[in-house]
C-alpha positions as CSV (number, residue, x, y, z in Angstrom):
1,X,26.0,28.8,11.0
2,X,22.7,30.0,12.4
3,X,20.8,29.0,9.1
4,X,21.9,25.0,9.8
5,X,21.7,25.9,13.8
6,X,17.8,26.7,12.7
7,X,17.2,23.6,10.3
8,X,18.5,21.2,12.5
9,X,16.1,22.8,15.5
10,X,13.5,22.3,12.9
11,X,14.0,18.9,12.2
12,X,14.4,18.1,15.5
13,X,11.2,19.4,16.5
14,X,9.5,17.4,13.6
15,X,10.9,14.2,14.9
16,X,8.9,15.1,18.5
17,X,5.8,15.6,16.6
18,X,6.2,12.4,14.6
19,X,7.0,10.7,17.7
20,X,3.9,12.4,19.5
21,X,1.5,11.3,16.7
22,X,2.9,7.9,16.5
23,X,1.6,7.4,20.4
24,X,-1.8,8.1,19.3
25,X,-2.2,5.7,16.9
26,X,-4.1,2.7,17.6
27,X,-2.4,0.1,16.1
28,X,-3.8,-3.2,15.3
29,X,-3.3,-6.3,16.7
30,X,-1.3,-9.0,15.2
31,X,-4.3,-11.5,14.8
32,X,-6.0,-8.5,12.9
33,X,-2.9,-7.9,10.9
34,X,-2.9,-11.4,10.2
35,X,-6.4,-11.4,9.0
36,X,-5.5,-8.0,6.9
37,X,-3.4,-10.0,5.3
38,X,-5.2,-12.1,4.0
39,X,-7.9,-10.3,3.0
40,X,-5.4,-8.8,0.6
41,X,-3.7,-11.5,-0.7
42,X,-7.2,-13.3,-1.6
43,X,-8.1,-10.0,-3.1
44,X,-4.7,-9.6,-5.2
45,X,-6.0,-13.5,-6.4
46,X,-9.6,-12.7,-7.4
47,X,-8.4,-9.5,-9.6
48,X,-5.3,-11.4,-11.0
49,X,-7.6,-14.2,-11.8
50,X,-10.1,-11.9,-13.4
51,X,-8.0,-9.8,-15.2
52,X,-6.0,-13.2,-16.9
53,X,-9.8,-13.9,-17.8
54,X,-10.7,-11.0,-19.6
55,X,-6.8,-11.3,-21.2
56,X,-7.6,-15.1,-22.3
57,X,-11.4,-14.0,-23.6
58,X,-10.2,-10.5,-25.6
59,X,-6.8,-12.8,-26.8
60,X,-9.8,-15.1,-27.8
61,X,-11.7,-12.9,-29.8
62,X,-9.4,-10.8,-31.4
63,X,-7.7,-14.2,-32.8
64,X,-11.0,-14.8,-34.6
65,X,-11.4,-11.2,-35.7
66,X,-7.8,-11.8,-37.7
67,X,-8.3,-14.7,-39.0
């Protein structure tokens, strides 16, 4: 009983210290988050888009090396 009565103290006291970190954490605004955003969807595009070119050129390529 007093190993549980010791892990629930425990956990307890890590919730506070989450909770007290959480308050120091400038978080951003939402026109910033929006912004974020979008910065990483138009970076998901460019890499997507590049990698399906490399895919399409080395497809290319090894097509003519079989043949």
């Amino acid at each position: 009983m007093a190993k549980l009565r010791k892990s629930f103290n425990r956990m307890v006291e890590f919730f506070r210290e989450v909770r007290g970190e959480l308050r120091k954490v400038s978080w951003p605004d939402r026109h910033t988050t929006g912004l974020y955003t979008w910065v990483v969807a138009a970076s998901v595009v460019v890499v997507g888009a590049a990698i399906w070119v490399i895919d399409v050129g080395l497809s290319s390529l090894l097509r003519l090396v079989i043949k």
